[in-house]
ZALUMGU-497241 format. One record per residue (C-alpha): residue in one letter; x, y, z. Coordinates in steps of 0.05 Angstrom, whole numbers, plus 5000, padded with zeros to 4 digits. Example, Ala and Ser with C-alpha at 12.3 -4.5 7.8 and 13.67 -1.06 7.14 Angstrom:
A524649105156;S527349795143;
end
This chain:
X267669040134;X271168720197;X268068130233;X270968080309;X274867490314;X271967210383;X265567240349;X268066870293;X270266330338;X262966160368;X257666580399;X257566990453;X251167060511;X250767840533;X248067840611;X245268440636;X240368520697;X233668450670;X231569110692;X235369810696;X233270370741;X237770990722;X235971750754;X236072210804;X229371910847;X230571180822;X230070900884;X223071050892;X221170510839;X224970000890;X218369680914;X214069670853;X220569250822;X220968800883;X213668650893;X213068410815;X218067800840;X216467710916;X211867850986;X217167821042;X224368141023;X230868011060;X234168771057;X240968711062;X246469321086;X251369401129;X249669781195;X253270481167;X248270421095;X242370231135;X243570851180;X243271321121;X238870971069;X235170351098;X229070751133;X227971031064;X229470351023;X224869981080;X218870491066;X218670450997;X217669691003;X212569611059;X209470151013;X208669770961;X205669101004;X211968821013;X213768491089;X220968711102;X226268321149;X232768651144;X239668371157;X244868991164;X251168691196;X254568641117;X261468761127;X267369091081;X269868431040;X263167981056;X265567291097;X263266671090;X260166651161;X257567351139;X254167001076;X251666491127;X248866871170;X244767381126;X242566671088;X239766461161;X235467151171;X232966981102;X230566241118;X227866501191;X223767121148;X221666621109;X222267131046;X222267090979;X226167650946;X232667930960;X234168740970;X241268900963;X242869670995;X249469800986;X255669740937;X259169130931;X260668880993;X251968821002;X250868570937;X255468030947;X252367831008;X245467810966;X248567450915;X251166900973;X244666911006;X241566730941;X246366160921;X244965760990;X237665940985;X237065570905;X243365120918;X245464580972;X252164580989;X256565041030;X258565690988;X265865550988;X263364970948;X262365430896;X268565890881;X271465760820;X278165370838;X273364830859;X267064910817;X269465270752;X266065850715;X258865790713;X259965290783;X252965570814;X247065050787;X241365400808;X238266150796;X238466510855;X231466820875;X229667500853;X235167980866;X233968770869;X240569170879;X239169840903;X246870100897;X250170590939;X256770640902;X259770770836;X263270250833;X263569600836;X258769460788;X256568770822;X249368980807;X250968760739;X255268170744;X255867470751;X261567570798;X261567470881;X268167610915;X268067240983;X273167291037;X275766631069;X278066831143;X280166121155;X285366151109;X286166981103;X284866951021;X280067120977;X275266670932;X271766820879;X265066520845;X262666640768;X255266470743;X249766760703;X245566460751;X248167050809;X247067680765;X241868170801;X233968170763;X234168870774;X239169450786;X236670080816;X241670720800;X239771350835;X245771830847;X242972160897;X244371570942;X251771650931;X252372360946;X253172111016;X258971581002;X265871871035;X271772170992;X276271491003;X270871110974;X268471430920;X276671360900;X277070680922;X270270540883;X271970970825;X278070620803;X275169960816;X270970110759;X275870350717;X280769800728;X273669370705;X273369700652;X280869760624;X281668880635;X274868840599;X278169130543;X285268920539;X283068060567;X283567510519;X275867410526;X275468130499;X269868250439;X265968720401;X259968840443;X263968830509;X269069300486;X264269810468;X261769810540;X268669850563;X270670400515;X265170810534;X266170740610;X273870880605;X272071590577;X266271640633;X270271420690;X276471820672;X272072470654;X266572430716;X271172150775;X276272720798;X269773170795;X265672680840;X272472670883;X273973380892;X265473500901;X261872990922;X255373400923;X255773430843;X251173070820;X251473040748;X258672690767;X256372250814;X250372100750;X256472010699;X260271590749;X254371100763;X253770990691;X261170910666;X261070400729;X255670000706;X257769990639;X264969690666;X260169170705;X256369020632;X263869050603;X267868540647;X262168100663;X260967960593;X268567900577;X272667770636;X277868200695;X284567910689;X292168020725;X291068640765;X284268310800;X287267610801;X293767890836;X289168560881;X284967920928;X290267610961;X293168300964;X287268571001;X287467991040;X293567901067;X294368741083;X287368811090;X286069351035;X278969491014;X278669230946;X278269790898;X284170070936;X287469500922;X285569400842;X287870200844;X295370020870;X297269530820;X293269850760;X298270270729;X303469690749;X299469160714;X298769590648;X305969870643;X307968930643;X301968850596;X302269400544;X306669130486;X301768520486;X296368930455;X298569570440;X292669870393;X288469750451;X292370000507;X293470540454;X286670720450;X285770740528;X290771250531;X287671720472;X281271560512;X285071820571;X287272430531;X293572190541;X295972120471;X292472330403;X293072080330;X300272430317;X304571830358;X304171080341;X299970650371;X306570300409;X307771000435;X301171190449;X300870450492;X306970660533;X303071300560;X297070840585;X300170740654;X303171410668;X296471710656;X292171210700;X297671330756;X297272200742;X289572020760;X290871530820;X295572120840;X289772640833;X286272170879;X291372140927;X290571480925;X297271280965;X295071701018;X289271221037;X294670631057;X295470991126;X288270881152;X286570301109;X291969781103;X295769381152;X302269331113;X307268961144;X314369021137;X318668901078;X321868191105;X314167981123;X310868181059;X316667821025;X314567181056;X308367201030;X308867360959;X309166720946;X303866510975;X298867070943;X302666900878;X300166190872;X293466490901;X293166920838;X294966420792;X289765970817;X284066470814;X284266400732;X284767160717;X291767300707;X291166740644;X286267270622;X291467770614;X293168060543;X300667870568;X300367240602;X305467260662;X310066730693;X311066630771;X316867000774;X313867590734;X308267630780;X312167570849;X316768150822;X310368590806;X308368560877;X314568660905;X316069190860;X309069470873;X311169500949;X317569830938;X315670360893;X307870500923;X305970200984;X312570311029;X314071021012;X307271221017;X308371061093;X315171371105;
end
């Protein structure tokens, strides 16, 4: 018998959302869940979401007795004045539960709202270069996160990624005190989420997923999650892509995602997210885009750190089988996560949804989202830890093989 050697070191806390709502009609259970924690719920989504869903989502919850005040101006990458404002609708509503519609980019504003609403402070005050990991004091009030995406899998994390305009980066804040009470999966809502996105948001997961596995902070119950969703993801998201009316895909994909979210929450993301925010912000890249770019980069560096388990995500990947050695089967990891960012046309997305500048510009700012990286605490994560130089050449390398033909 093995014993996992984290666990051997000290215990480890699983955190999960209290509550899981998985199935095609789950979002009709969205107001009996909310009205067991609250009488006046702040809906949040951005204007597009609340077009297509937030009528329905609004119903359901004035059905069950709940007042509703909605705030729908969430944008792509929530700000900090974004944060502010939907925490100001919540203090005028005077409400007392929080309804997330929406992927991330809602959920994180949910997650903000709720930090300011239990906390004082501002909620830069909380990102983890200035308060550490677990920074947030407080529980936030009752959080239901009816998601839109597959994904992000913030429904079932203690992660909020916040975007600093002031200073065009990215900060991030880590607490159990921020993961979602309840998480309501219906694939049906997702049927209606564009092709980009369901790529962008499909490899997001996956790219949770494969750090889950491979980071330092990796252990037995975590990995299983992450093991699991790898085969999901990599099985359920070309058919989501090429059919987005599928819906025992778009079912597959919203599980594999949240069991990446359960996978990296409970271990930890590492280089490719610490190096993708200051990507996204500096060219402006939706964030699964970005975590897509640099994934196969990231895992072609990191592979001879831990080759049984990049190994075993490329036999997951059907990539490789029992017949090579696990140092071979490790060196097929990348090229089979870049075959399925290439299925994706992934590249092809840069066009419409980056501002990339040219090669002299981006060169200036390596540095600059090299030291933003570092600082973030995920690359340290990283089954192969890297130095400065290793991670300025990965994004200029990224840009010269990736981003800048893609746009030729």
């Amino acid at each position: 018998m093995t014993v996992d050697n984290t666990l051997l070191q000290g215990e480890e806390t699983f955190v999960s959302p209290n509550q899981i709502v998985l199935g095609v009609g789950a979002v009709e259970e969205t107001g009996e869940r909310a009205s067991q924690y609250g009488e006046t719920a702040l809906l949040v989504a951005s204007e597009q979401i609340y077009d297509v869903h937030g009528e329905t989502v609004r119903s359901v919850l004035e059905s069950a007795g709940l007042d509703v005040v909605v705030y729908d101006d969430v944008r792509p990458d929530p700000t900090v004045e974004n944060i502010e404002a939907a925490h100001d609708t919540w203090e005028r509503g005077d409400c007392d539960v929080i309804v997330t519609l929406g992927g991330g980019s809602s959920i994180d504003t949910g997650k903000g709202v709720g930090i300011l609403a239990a906390n004082d402070g501002d909620i830069r005050d909380f990102g983890v270069d200035r308060a550490g990991y677990e920074g947030v004091p407080n529980r936030t009030p009752p959080i239901v996160a009816v998601n839109t995406t597959a994904g992000t899998g913030s429904e079932a994390t203690r992660s909020v990624v916040v975007s600093d305009e002031s200073t065009s980066t990215k900060f991030l804040i880590v607490s159990r005190n921020v993961v979602p009470t309840v998480a309501v999966e219906d694939p049906e809502l997702t049927v209606s989420l564009p092709q980009s996105h369901t790529a962008f948001t499909g490899i997001d997961a996956l790219t949770h997923a494969v750090e889950a596995y491979t980071s330092v902070k990796s252990y037995a119950l975590s990995d299983e999650y992450a093991e699991r969703a790898i085969e999901r993801i990599s099985r359920s998201l070309p058919a989501a892509w090429a059919n987005g009316g599928n819906i025992e895909a778009r079912t597959e994909m919203l599980l594999g995602q949240l069991q990446a979210g359960q996978a990296f929450t409970n271990s930890s993301v590492a280089l490719v997210h610490g190096m993708a925010r200051p990507l996204g912000a500096q060219l402006h890249l939706p964030h699964g885009l970005a975590n897509g770019l640099l994934l196969p980069y990231v895992v072609d560096f990191s592979a001879m750190a831990a080759p049984e388990k990049y190994a075993e995500i490329a036999r997951l990947l059907d990539a490789a089988d029992g017949s090579v050695t696990d140092r071979e089967a490790a060196d097929a990891a990348s090229d089979a996560i870049h075959d399925l960012c290439e299925d994706l046309t992934l590249t092809s997305y840069l066009e419409d949804y980056a501002d990339v500048p040219e090669r002299d510009e981006y060169l200036e700012v390596v540095p600059e989202m090299t030291q933003d990286a570092i600082d973030s605490g995920s690359p340290a994560n990283n089954a192969r830890t890297p130095t400065r130089e290793e991670t300025e050449d990965l994004y200029v390398h990224l840009y010269d093989d990736a981003i800048a033909p893609a746009l030729e």
